[in-house]
Structure formats: structure tokens, C-alpha cells
C-alpha positions in Angstrom: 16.4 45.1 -3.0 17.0 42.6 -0.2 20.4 42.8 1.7 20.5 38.9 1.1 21.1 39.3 -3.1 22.9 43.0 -2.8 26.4 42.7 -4.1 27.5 44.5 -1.0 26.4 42.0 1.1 28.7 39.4 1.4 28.5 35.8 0.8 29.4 34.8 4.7 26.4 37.4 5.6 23.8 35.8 3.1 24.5 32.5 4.0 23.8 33.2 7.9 20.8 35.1 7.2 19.1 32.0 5.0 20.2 30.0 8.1 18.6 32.1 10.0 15.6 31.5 8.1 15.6 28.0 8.5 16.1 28.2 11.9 13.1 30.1 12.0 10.6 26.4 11.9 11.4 25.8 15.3 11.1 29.9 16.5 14.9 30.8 16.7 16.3 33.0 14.6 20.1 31.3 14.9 22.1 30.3 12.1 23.6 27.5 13.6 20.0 25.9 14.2 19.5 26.4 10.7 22.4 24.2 10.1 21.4 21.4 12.1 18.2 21.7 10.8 19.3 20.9 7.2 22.0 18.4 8.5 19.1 16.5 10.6 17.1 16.4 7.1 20.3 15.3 5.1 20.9 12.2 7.9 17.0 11.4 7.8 15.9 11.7 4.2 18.4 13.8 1.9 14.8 13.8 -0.5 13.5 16.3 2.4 16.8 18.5 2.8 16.2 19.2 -1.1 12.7 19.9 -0.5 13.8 22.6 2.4 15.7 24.2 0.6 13.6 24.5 -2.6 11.2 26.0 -0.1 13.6 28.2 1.6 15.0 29.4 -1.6 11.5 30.3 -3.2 10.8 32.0 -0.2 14.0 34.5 -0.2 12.7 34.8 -4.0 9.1 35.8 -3.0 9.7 38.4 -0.5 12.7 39.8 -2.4 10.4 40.6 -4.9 7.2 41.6 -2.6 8.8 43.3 1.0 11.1 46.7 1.1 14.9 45.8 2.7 13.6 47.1 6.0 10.8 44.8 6.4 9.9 42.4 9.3 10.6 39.6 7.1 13.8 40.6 5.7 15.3 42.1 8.9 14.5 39.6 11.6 15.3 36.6 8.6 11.2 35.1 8.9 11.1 34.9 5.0 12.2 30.9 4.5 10.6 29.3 7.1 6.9 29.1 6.3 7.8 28.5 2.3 10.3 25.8 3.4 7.1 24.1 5.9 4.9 23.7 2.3 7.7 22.4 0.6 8.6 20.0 2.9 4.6 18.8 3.1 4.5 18.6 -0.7 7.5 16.0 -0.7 6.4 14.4 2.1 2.8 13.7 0.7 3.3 13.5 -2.8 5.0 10.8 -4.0 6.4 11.4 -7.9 9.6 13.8 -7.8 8.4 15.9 -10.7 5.5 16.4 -8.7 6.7 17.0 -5.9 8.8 19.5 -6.8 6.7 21.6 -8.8 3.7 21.7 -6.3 6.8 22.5 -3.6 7.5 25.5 -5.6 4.1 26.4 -5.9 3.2 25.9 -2.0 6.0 27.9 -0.8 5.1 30.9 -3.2 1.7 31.0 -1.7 2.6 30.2 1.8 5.0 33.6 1.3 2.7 35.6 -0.5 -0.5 35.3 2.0 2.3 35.9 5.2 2.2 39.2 5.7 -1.6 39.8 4.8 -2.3 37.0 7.2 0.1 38.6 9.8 -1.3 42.3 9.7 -4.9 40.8 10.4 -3.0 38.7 13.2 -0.9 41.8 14.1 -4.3 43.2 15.9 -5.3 41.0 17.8 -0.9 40.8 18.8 -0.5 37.0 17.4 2.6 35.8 15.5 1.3 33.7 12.5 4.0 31.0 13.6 3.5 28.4 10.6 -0.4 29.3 9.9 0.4 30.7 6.2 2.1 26.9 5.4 -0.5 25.1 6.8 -2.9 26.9 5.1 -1.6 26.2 1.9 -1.1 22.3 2.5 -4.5 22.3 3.2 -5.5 23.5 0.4 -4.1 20.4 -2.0 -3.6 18.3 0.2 -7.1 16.8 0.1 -6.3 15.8 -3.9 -3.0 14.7 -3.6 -3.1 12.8 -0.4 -2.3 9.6 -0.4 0.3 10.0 -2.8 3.4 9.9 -0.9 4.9 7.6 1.0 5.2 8.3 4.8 6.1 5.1 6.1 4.7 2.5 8.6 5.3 3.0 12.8 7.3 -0.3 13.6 6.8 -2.1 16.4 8.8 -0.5 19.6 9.9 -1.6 23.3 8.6 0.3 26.3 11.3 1.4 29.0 13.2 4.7 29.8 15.8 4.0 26.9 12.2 3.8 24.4 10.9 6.8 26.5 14.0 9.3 26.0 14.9 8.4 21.8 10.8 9.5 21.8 11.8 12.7 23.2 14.3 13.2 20.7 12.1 11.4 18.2 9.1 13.7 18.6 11.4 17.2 17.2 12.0 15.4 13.9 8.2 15.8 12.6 8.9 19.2 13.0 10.1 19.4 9.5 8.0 15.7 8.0 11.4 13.7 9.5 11.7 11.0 11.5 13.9 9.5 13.9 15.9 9.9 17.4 18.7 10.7 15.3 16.9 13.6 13.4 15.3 14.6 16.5 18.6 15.0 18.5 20.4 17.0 15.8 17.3 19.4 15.7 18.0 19.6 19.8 21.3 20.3 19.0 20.3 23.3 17.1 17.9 24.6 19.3 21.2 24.1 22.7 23.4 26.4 20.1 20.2 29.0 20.1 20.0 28.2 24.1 20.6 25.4 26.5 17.1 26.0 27.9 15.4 26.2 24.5 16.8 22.4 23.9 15.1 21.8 27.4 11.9 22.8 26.9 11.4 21.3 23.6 12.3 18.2 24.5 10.0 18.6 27.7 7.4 19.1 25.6 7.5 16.5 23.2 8.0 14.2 26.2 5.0 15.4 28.0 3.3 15.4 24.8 3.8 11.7 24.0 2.6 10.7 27.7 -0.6 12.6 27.4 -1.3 11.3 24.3 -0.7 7.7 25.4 -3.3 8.5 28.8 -5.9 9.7 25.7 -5.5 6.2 23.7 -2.3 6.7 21.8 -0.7 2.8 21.3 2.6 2.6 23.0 4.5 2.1 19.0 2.8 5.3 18.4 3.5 7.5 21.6 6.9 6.3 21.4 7.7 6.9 17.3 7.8 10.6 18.6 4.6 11.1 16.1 2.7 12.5 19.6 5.3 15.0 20.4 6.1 17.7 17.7 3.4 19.7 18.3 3.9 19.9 22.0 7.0 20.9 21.5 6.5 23.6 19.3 3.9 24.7 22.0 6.5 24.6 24.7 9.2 27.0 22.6 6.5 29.5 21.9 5.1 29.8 25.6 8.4 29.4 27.4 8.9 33.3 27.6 5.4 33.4 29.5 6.7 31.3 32.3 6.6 27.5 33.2 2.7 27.7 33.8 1.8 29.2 30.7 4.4 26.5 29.1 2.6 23.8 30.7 -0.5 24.8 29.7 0.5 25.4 26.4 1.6 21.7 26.0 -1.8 20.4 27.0 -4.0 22.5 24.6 -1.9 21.1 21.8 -2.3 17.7 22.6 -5.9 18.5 22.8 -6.3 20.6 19.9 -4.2 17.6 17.6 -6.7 14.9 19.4 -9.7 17.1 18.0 -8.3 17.7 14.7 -7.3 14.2 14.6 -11.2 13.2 15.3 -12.1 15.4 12.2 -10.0 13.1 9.7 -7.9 16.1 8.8 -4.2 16.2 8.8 -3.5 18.1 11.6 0.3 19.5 10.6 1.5 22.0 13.6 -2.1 23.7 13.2 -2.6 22.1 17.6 0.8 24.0 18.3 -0.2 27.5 16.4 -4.3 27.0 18.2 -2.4 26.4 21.4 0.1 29.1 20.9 -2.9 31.7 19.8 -5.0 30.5 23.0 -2.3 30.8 25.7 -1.2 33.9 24.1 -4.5 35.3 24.6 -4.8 33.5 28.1 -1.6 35.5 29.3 -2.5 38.7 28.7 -6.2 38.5 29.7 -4.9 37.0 33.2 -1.8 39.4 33.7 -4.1 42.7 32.9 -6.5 42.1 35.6 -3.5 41.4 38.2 -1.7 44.7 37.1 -3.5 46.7 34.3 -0.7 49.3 34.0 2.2 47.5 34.2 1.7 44.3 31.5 -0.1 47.1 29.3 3.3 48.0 28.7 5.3 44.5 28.9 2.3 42.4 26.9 4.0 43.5 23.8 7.5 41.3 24.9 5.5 38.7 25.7 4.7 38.4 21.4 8.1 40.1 20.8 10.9 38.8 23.5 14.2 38.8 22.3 16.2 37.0 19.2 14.7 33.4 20.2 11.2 34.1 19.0 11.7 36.9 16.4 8.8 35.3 14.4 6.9 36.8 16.1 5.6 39.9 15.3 6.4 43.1 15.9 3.7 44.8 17.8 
């Protein structure tokens, strides 16, 4: 059985890991993330912070049950984070409690379950499933339920540099369905604890995000909610270990992927930050191997696999 219900594990232990798992939604496997995480969702919309954990929690549950002690998902804390990202979409879309809960429950058991099929297939080609097994799952009910819930209107907003940098902050909330420079900046809190430059690039990226989505046709109350800038930001974490290049390209095949999903009348979730990811990934390698075959034959791996930051990826 899992280290995280063993009786020889202690409390302080278990309690840092399922942070850890939390933390894991925005690629860092740091318990004090985690935290802020949760806190952000408590100061937002405490209906959300139950939801996360519910998700969280049926997660540990799940892979308990399904992965040996030793497994990717136990030992590098990944098996929260994707059955916290249903749970979270099921109380954000659906509107009744009850219901809410229970298709939470459901999600998050699914979005576990079909993670580490869904990773070995990935595994081959050496691509992380980031949050693919959640968004999977949403998509799956959410075309009967939508419609349901209540996600609130964009209110009117000012343009300026004070407008420009609460965006910033504003575009990390959606990361987990919140909203809200105040929820954004706690979540950039959490990601400075993982790393000062981690915070940077995220908030880079949902910057940059928001602009280019406001040169394709974005309204100004939009681009500035910080509803343009979660997925870039995603994007930014995830490519930041190829190099600023890589990072910047990674930003603006997100905001083109969401513009095309968006076209398709499909809620587009983080799916434009895991197509971006997957394509830059792909982009790096292909590029560095024809510069010096030998050598990145032997580094690609850490490009998938580089250090605590971005242990969801896999192992390859």
C-alpha cells in the first residue's frame, strides 16, 4: 500500500505529499504551492476549494488502490492533480451541489484510472500527459450538463498598466476554474516558493497571452479578466526548461490552439496548453537532433524529465 495511508508514515509526511499533489496543476511538485493553491480557491470561491479537495482526495483513493508504492504516481506525488482538474470542472459547470459532488467524484475516478494507460501510450512518443486524462473526462459530460453552472459574467474593466498587471495575476486563477487578481497572485505565490523564476514565467505568459489574444479580436473586458491567459501560462511553465525560445513559442501555439478550439464551439479547458506543450515538445527535439545527434540523444530525455519543478512529467 501507498506510503501516504501506511501507519508508518507520518501525518506531517502525508500531508506534504497531498500538497504536493496539488501543486502538481501548475507542474511543481512543491508543497507549499499546493498550499497556496488551496488558500487561492478558499479566498475565491471556498465552493471550489471543496471541490479540489474531493478531487484530490478520490484521486490518492484511486491510485492507492490501482499503482504499487513505487510507482511514478505515488513517488513523484502526480496522483491528485488530474482527479482534482475534473472535480473542479464538475463544480464549476454544474450548478446543484448534490450534483456536483457526485459527478466530481465520478470525474476524478476516471480522470485517475485512464492516467497511466494514457501516459504509457504517451510514454513512446516521450510526452507527459500534463492534464489530458481530466480534460478528457470533462469532455465527456460536459456536453449534457453544460449550462448548468454558474460561471459568472466578465464586468466591464479600465485599460492602463494597473488593468494590464491585475490581468497577469488574473489570468493563473483559471488554472483551477477561479477567478480574480487576488486568486491569481496567491497561485504566483506558490509557484515563487517552488522558484522565483517559475512565478516569472507564468506570469509572462499569461501576460503575453492576453496581448495576443487582444491583437486576434479578444474585447479589452475579456483580455483583461485574465480569461486569455491561463493557458499561456501553463505553456510557458512546461517549455521554460527548453529555453526562452522554445517558451516563447510555446506561448503562441497556445493562444492559437485555444482560438481554434474556441472556433469549434468546444470548451477549450487547458487542452491549447497540453497541444502546445506536445508540439514544442516535439519541435525541441526534432531541431536539437539535427544540430548534435549524439549529444541531445542523451539529454532529450531531461528535456521531458528535468528536475523536481516538472516531475509530471514522465519518466522516460
Amino acid at each position: 500500500m501507498s506510503a501516504a495511508i501506511q501507519t508508518n508514515a507520518s501525518f506531517g509526511d502525508q500531508i506534504t505529499s497531498f500538497a504536493r499533489s496539488i501543486g502538481q496543476i501548475v507542474l511543481q511538485r512543491n508543497a507549499a504551492t499546493g498550499v497556496c493553491i488551496f488558500v487561492a480557491l478558499l479566498c475565491a470561491n471556498p465552493r471550489l476549494a471543496c471541490g479540489l479537495l474531493i478531487g484530490a482526495l478520490t484521486g490518492n483513493v484511486i491510485t492507492v488502490i490501482t499503482q504499487d508504492a513505487d510507482s511514478p504516481a505515488m513517488r513523484d506525488d502526480l496522483y491528485g492533480f488530474n482527479g482534482a482538474l475534473a472535480a473542479l470542472a464538475a463544480f464549476t459547470f454544474i450548478g446543484d451541489a448534490s450534483q456536483a459532488a457526485a459527478v466530481a467524484i465520478v470525474a476524478a475516478m476516471a480522470a485517475t484510472l485512464i492516467a497511466p494507460t494514457l501516459a504509457g501510450k504517451l510514454m513512446r512518443f516521450g510526452l507527459p500527459i500534463f492534464s489530458s486524462p481530466a480534460i478528457i473526462v470533462t469532455w465527456c459530460w460536459l456536453p449534457f450538463l453544460a449550462g448548468r453552472g454558474d460561471t459568472g459574467a466578465i464586468p466591464p474593466v479600465a485599460t492602463g498598466f494597473v488593468s494590464m498587471l491585475e490581468a497577469a495575476f488574473a489570468g493563473l486563477a483559471p488554472i483551477v476554474f477561479a477567478t480574480g487578481a487576488l486568486a491569481g497572485a496567491l497561485i504566483a505565490i506558490g509557484l515563487f516558493a517552488a522558484g522565483p523564476s517559475r512565478a516569472a514565467w507564468a506570469l509572462a505568459g499569461s501576460g503575453l497571452g492576453a496581448f495576443l489574444h487582444a491583437l486576434g479580436g479578444a474585447s479589452d473586458a475579456v483580455a483583461l479578466s485574465g480569461a486569455c491567459g491561463f493557458n499561456a501560462a501553463l505553456a510557458a511553465l512546461a517549455a521554460a526548461p527548453l529555453g526562452g525560445r522554445y517558451t516563447l513559442l510555446a506561448i503562441v501555439a497556445s493562444v492559437l490552439f485555444e482560438r481554434v478550439i474556441d472556433c469549434l464551439g468546444v470548451a477549450a479547458l487547458t487542452a491549447p496548453f497540453v497541444l502546445a506543450s506536445w508540439t514544442v515538445l516535439c519541435m525541441a527535439r526534432r531541431l536539437e537532433a539535427h544540430t548534435d545527434k549524439s549529444h541531445r540523444m542523451q539529454a532529450a530525455p531531461a528535456l521531458v524529465d528535468k528536475g523536481d519543478s516538472h516531475v509530471v512529467h514522465p519518466h522516460a
